[in-house]
PyMOL Python script that loads the backbone (N, CA, C, O; Angstrom):
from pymol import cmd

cmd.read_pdbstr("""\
ATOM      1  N   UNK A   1     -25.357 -10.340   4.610  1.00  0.00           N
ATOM      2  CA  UNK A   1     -24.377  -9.453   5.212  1.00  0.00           C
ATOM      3  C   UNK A   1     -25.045  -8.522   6.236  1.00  0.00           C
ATOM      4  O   UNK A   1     -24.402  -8.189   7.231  1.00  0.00           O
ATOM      5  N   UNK A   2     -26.132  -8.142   6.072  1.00  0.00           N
ATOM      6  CA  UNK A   2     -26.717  -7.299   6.696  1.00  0.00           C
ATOM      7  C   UNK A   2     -27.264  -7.914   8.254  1.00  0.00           C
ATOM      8  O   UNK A   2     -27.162  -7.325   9.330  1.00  0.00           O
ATOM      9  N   UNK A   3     -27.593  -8.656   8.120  1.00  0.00           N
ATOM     10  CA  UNK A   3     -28.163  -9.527   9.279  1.00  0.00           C
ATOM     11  C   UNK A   3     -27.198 -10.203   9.723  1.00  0.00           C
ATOM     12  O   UNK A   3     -27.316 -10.888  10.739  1.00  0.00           O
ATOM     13  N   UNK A   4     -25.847 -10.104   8.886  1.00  0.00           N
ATOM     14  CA  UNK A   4     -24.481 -10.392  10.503  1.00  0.00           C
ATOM     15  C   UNK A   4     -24.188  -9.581  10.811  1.00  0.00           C
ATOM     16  O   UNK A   4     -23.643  -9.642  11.913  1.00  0.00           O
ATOM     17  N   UNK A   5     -24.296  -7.953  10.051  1.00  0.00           N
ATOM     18  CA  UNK A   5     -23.859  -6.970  10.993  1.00  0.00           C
ATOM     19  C   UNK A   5     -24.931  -6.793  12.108  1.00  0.00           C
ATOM     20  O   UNK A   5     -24.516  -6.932  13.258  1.00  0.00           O
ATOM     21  N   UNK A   6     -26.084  -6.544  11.957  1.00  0.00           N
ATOM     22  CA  UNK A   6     -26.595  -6.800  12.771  1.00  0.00           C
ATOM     23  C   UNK A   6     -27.181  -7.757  13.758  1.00  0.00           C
ATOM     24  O   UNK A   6     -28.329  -7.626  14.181  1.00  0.00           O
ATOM     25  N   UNK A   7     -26.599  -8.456  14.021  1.00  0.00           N
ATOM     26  CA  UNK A   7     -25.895  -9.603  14.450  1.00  0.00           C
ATOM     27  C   UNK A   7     -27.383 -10.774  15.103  1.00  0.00           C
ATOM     28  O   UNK A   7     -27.438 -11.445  16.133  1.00  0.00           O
ATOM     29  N   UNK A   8     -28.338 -10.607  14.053  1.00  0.00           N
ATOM     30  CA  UNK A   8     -29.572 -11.215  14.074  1.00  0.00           C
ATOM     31  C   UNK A   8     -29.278 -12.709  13.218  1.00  0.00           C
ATOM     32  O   UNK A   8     -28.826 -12.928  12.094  1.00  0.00           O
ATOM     33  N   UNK A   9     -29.832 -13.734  14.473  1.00  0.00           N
ATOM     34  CA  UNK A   9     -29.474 -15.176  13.888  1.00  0.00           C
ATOM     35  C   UNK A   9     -30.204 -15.744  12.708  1.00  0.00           C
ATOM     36  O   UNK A   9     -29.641 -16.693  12.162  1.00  0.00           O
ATOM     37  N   UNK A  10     -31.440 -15.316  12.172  1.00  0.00           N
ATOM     38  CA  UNK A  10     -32.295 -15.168  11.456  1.00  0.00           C
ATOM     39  C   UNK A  10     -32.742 -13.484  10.838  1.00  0.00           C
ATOM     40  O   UNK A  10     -32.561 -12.370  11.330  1.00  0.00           O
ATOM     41  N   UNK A  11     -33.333 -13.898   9.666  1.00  0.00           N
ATOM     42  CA  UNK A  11     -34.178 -12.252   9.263  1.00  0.00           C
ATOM     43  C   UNK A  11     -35.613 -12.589   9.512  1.00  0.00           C
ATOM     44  O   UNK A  11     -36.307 -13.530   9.128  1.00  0.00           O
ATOM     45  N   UNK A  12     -35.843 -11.610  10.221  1.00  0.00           N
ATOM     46  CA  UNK A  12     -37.043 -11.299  11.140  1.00  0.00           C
ATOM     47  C   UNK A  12     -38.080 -11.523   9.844  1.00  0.00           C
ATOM     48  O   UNK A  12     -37.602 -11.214   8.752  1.00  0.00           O
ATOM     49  N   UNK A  13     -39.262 -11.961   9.856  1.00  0.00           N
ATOM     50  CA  UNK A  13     -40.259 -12.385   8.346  1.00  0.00           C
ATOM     51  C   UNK A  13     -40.770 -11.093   7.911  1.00  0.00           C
ATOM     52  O   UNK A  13     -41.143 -10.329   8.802  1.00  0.00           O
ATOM     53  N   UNK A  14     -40.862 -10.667   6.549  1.00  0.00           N
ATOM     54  CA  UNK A  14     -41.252  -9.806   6.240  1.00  0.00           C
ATOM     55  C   UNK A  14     -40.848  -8.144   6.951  1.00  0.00           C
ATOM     56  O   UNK A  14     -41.508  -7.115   7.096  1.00  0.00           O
ATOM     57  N   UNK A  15     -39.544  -8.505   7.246  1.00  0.00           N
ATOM     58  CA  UNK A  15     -38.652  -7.231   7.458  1.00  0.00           C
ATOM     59  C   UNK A  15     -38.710  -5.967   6.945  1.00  0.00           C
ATOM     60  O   UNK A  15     -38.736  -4.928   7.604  1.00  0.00           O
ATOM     61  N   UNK A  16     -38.739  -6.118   5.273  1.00  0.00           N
ATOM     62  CA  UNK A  16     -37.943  -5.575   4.706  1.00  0.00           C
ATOM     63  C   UNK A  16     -39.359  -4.362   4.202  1.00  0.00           C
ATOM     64  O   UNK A  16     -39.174  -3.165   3.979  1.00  0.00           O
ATOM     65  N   UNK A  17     -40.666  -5.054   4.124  1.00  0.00           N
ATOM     66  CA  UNK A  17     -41.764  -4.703   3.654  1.00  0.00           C
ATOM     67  C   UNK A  17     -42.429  -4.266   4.806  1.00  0.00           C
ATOM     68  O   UNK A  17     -43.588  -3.870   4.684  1.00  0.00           O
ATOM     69  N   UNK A  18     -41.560  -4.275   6.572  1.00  0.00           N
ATOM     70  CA  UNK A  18     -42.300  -3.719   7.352  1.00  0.00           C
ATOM     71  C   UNK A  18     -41.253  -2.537   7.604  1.00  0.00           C
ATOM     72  O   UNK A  18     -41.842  -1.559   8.065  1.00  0.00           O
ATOM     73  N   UNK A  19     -39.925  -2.332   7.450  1.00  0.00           N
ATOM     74  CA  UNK A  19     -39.507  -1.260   6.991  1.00  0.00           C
ATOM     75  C   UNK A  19     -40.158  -0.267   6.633  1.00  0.00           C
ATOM     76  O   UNK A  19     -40.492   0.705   7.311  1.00  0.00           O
ATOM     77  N   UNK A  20     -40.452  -0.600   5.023  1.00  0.00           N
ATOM     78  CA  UNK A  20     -41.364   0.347   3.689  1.00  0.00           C
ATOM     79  C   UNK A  20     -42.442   0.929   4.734  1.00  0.00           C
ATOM     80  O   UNK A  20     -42.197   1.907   5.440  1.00  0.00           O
ATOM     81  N   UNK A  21     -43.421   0.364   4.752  1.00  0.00           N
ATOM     82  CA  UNK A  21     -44.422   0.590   5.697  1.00  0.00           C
ATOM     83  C   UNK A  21     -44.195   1.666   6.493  1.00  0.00           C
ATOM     84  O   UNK A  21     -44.690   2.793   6.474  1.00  0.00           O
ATOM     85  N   UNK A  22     -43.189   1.050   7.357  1.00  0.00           N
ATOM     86  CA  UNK A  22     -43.491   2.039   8.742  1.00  0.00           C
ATOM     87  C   UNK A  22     -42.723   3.519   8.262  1.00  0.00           C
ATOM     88  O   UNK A  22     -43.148   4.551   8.780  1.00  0.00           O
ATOM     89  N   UNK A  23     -41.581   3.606   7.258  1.00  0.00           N
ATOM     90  CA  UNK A  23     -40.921   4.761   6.922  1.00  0.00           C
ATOM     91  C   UNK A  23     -41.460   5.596   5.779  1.00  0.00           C
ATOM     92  O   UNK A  23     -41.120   6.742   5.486  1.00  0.00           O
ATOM     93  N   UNK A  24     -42.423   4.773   5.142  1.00  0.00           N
ATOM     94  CA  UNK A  24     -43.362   5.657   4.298  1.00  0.00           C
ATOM     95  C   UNK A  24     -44.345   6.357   4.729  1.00  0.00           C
ATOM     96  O   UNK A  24     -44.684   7.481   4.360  1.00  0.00           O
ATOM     97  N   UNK A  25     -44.926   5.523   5.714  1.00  0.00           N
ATOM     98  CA  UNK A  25     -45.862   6.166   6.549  1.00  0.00           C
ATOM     99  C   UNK A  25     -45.135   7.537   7.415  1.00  0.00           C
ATOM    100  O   UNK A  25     -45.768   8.574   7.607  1.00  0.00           O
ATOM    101  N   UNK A  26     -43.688   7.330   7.894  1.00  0.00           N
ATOM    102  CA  UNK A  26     -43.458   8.275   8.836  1.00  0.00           C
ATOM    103  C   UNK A  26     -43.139   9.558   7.940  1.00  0.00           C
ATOM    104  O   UNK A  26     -43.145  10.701   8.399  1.00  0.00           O
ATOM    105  N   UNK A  27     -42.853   9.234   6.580  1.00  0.00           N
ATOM    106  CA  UNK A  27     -42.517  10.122   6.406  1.00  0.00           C
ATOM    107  C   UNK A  27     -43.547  10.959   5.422  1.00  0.00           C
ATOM    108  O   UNK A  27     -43.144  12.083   5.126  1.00  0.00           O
ATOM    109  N   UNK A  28     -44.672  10.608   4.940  1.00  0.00           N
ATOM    110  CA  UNK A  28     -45.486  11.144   4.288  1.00  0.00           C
ATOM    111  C   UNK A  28     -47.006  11.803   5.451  1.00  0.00           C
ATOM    112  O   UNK A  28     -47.573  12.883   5.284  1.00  0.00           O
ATOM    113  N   UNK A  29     -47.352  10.722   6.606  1.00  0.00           N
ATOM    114  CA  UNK A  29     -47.976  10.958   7.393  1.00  0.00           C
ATOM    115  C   UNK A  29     -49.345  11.044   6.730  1.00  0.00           C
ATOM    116  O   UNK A  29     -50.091  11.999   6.949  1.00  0.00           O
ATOM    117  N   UNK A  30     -49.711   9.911   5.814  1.00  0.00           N
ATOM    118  CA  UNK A  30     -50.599   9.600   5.397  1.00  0.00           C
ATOM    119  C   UNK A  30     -51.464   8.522   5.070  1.00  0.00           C
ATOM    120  O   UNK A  30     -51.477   8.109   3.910  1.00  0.00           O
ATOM    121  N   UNK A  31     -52.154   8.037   5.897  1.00  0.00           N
ATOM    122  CA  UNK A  31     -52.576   6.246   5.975  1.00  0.00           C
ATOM    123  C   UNK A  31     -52.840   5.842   4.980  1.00  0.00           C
ATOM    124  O   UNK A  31     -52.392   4.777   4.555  1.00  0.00           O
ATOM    125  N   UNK A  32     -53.971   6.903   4.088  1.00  0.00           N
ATOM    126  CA  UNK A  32     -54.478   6.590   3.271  1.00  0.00           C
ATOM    127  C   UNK A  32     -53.507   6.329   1.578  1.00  0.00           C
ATOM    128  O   UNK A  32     -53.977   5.655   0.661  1.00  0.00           O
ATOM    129  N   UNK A  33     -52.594   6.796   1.536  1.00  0.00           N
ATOM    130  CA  UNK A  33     -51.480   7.320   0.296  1.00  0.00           C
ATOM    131  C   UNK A  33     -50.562   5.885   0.841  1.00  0.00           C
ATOM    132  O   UNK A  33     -50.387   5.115  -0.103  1.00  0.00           O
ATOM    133  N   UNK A  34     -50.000   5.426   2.059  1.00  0.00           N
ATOM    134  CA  UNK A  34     -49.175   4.372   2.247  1.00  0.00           C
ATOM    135  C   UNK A  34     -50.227   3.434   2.321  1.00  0.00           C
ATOM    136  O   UNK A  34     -49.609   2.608   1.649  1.00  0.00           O
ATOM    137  N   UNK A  35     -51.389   2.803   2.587  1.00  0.00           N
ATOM    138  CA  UNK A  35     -52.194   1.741   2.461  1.00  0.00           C
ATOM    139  C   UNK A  35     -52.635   1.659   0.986  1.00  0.00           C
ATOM    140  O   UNK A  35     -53.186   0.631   0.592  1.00  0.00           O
ATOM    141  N   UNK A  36     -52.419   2.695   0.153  1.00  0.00           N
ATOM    142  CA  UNK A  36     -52.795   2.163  -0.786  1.00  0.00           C
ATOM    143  C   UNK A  36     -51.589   1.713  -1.576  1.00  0.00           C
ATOM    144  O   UNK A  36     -51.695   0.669  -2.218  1.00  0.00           O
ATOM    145  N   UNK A  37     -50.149   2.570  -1.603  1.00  0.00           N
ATOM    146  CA  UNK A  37     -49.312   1.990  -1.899  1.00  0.00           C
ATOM    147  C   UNK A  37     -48.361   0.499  -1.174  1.00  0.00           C
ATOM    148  O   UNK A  37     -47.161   0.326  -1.384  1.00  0.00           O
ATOM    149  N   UNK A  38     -49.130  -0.325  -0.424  1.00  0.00           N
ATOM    150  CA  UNK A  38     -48.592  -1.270  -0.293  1.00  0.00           C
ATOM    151  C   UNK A  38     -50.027  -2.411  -0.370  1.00  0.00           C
ATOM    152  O   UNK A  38     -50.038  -3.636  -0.251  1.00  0.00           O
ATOM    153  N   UNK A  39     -51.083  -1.508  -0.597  1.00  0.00           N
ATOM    154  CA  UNK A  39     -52.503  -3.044  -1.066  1.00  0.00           C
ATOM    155  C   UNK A  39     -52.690  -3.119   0.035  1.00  0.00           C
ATOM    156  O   UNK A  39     -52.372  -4.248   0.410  1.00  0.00           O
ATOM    157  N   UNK A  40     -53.223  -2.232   1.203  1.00  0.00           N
ATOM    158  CA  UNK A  40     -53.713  -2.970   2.295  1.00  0.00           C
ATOM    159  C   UNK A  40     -55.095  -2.362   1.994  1.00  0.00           C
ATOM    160  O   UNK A  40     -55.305  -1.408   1.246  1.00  0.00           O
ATOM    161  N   UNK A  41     -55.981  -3.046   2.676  1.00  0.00           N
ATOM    162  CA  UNK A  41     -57.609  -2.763   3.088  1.00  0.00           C
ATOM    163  C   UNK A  41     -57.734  -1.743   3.617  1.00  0.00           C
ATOM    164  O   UNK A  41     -56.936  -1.239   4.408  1.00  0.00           O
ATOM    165  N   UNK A  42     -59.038  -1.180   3.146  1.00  0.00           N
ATOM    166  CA  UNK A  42     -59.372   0.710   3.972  1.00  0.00           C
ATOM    167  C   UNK A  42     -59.726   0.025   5.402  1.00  0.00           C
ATOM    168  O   UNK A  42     -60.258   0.732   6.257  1.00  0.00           O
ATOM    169  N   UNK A  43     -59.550  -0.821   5.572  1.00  0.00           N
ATOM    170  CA  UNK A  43     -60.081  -0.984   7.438  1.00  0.00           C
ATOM    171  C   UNK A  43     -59.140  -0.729   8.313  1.00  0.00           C
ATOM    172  O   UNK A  43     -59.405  -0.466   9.485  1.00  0.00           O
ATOM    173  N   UNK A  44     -58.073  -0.773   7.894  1.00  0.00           N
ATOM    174  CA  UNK A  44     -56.668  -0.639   9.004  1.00  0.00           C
ATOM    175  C   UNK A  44     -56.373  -1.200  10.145  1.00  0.00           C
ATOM    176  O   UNK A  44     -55.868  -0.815  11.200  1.00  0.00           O
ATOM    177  N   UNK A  45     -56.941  -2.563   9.578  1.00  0.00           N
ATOM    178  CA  UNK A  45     -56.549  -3.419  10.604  1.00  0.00           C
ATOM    179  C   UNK A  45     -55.124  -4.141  10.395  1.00  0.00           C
ATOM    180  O   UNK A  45     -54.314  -4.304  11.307  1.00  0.00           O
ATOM    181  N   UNK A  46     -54.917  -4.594   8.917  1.00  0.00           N
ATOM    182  CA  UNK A  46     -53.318  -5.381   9.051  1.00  0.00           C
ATOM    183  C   UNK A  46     -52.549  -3.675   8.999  1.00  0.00           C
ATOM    184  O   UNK A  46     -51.569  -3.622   9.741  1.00  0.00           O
ATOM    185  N   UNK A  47     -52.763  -2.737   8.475  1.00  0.00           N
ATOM    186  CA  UNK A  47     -52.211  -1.576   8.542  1.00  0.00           C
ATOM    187  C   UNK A  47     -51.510  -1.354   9.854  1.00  0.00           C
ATOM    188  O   UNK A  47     -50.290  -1.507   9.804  1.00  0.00           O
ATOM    189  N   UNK A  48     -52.225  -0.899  11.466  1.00  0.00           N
ATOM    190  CA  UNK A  48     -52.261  -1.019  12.290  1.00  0.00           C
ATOM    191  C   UNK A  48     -51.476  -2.258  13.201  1.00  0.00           C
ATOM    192  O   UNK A  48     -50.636  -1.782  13.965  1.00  0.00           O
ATOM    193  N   UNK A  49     -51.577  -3.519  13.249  1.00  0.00           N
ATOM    194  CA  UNK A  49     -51.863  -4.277  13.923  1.00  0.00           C
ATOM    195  C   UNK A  49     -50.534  -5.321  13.137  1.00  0.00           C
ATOM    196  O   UNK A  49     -50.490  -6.421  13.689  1.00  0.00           O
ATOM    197  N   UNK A  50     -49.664  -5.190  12.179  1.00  0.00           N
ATOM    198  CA  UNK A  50     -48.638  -5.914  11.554  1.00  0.00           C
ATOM    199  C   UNK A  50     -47.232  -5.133  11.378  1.00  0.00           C
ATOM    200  O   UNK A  50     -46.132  -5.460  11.826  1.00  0.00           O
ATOM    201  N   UNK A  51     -47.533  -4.166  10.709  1.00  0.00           N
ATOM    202  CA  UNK A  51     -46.811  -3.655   9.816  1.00  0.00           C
ATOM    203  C   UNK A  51     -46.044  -2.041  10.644  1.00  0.00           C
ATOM    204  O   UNK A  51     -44.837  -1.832  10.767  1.00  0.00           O
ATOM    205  N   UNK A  52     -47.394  -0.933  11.186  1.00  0.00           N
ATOM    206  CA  UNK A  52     -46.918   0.208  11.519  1.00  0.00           C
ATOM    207  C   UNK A  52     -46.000  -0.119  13.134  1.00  0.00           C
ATOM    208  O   UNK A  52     -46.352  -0.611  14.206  1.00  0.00           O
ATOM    209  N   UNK A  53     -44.667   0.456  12.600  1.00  0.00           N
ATOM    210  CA  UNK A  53     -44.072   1.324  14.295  1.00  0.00           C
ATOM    211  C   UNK A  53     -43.644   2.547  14.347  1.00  0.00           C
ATOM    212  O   UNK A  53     -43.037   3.086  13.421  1.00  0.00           O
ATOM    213  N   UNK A  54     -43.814   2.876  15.009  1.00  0.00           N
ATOM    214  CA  UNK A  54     -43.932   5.018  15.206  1.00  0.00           C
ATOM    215  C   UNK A  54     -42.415   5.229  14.803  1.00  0.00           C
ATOM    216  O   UNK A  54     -41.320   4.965  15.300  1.00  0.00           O
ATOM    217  N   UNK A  55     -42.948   5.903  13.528  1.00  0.00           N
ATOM    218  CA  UNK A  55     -41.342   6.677  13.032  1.00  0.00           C
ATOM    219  C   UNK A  55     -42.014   7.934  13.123  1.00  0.00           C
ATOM    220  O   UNK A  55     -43.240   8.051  13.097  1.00  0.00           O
ATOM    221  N   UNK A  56     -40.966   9.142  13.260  1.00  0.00           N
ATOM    222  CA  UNK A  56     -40.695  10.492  13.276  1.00  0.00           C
ATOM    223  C   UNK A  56     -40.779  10.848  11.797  1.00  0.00           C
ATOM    224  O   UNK A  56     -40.353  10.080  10.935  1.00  0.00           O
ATOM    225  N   UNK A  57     -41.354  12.065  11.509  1.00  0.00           N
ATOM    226  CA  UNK A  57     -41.051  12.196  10.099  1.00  0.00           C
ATOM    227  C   UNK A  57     -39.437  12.963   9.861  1.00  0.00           C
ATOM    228  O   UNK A  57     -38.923  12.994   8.743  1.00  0.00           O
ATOM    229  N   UNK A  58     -38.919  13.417  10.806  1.00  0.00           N
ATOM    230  CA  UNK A  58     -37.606  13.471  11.027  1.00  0.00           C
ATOM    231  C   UNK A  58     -36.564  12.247  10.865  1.00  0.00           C
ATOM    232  O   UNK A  58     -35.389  12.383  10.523  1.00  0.00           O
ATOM    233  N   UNK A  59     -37.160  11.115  11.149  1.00  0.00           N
ATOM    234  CA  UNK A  59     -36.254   9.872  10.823  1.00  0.00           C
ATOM    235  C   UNK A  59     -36.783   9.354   9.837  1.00  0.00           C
ATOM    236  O   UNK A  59     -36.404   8.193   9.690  1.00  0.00           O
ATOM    237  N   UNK A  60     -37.456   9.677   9.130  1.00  0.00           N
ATOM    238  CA  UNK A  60     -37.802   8.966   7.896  1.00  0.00           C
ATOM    239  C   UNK A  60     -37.213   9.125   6.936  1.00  0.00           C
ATOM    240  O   UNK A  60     -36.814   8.453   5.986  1.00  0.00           O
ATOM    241  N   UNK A  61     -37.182  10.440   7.386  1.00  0.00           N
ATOM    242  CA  UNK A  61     -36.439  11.384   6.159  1.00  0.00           C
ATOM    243  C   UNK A  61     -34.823  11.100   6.172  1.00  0.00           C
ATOM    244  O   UNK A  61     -34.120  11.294   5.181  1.00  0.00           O
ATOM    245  N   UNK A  62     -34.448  10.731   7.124  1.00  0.00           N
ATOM    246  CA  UNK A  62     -32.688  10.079   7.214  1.00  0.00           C
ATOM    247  C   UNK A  62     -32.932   8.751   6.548  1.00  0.00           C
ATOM    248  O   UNK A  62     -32.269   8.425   5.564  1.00  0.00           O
ATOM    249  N   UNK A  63     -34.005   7.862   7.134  1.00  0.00           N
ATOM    250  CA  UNK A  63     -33.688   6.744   6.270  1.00  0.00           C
ATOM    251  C   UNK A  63     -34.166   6.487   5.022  1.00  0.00           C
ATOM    252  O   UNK A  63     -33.974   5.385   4.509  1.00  0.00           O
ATOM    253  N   UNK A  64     -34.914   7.574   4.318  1.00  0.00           N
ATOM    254  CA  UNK A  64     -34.896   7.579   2.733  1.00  0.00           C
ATOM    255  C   UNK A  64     -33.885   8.152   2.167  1.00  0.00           C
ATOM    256  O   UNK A  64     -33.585   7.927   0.995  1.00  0.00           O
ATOM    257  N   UNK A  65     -33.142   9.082   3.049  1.00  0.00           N
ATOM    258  CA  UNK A  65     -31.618   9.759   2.326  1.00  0.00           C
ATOM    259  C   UNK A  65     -30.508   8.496   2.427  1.00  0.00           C
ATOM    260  O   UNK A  65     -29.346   8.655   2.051  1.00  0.00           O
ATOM    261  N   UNK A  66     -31.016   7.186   2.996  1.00  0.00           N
ATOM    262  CA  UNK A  66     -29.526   6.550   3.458  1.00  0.00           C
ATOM    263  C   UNK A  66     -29.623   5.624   1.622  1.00  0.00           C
ATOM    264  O   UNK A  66     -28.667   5.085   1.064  1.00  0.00           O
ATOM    265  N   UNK A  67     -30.838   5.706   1.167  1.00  0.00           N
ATOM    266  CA  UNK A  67     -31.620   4.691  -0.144  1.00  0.00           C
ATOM    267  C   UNK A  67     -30.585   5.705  -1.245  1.00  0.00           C
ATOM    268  O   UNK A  67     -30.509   6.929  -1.148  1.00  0.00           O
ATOM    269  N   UNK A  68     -29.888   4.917  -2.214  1.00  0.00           N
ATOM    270  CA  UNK A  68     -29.623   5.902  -3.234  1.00  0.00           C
ATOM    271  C   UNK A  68     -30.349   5.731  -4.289  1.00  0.00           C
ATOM    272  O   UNK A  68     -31.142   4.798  -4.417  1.00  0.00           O
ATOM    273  N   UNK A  69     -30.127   6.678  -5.191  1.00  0.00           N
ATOM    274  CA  UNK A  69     -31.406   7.578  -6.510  1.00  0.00           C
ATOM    275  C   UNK A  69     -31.493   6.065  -6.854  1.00  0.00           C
ATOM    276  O   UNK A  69     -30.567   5.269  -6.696  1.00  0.00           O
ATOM    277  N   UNK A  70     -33.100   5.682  -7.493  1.00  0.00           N
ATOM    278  CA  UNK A  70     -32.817   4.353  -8.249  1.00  0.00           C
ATOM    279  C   UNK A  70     -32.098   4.498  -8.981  1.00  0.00           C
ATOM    280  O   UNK A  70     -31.346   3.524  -9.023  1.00  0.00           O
ATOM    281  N   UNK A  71     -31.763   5.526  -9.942  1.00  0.00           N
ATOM    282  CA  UNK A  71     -31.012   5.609 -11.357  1.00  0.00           C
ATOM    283  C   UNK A  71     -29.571   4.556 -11.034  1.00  0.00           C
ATOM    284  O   UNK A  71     -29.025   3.888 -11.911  1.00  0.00           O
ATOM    285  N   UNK A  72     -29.003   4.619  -9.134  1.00  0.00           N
ATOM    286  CA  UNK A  72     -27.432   3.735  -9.127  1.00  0.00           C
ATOM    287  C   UNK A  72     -28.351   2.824  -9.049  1.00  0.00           C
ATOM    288  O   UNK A  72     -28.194   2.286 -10.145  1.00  0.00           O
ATOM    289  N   UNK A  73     -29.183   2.271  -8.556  1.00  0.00           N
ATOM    290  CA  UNK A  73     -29.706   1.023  -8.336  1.00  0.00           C
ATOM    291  C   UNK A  73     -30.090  -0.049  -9.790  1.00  0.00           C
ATOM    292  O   UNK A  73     -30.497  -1.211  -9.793  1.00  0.00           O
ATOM    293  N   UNK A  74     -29.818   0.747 -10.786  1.00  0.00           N
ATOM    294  CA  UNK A  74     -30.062   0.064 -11.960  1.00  0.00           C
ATOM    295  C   UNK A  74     -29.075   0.204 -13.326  1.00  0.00           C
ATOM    296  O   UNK A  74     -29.306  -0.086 -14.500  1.00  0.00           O
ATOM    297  N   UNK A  75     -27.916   0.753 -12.696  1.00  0.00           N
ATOM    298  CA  UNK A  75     -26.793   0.560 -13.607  1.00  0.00           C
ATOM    299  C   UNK A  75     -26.381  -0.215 -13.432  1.00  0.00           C
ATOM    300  O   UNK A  75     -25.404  -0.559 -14.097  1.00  0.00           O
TER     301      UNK A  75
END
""", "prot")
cmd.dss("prot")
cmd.show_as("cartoon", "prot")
cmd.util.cbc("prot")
cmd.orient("prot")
């Protein structure tokens, strides 16, 4: 559903985990705290070079408010 609203003919590979990435990072502003929570290498090369695109920590923070509490996510 999501990828006909956004009217993408395919889902882009590893979307969903370059999301996480880039909005954890924007919003904590910490390489070291988001590379370790997703298993990347202290070299920061797939860090860098895959995964990060420049979020605001101002928009991060909208798109972790758009996520609801896990607590609905598991009733």
């Amino acid at each position: 559903a999501a990828r006909t609203i956004l009217g993408l003919a395919e889902w882009p590979a590893d979307v969903m985990r370059h999301t996480y990435v880039s909005y954890h990072f924007g919003e904590f502003q910490n390489e070291a705290y988001t590379k370790k929570q997703v298993g990347h290498r202290d070299d920061g090369r797939i860090f860098y070079n895959h995964y990060m695109v420049p979020v605001s920590r101002p928009n991060a923070r909208l798109f972790w408010a758009t996520i609801p509490p896990f607590g609905l996510l598991c009733a």
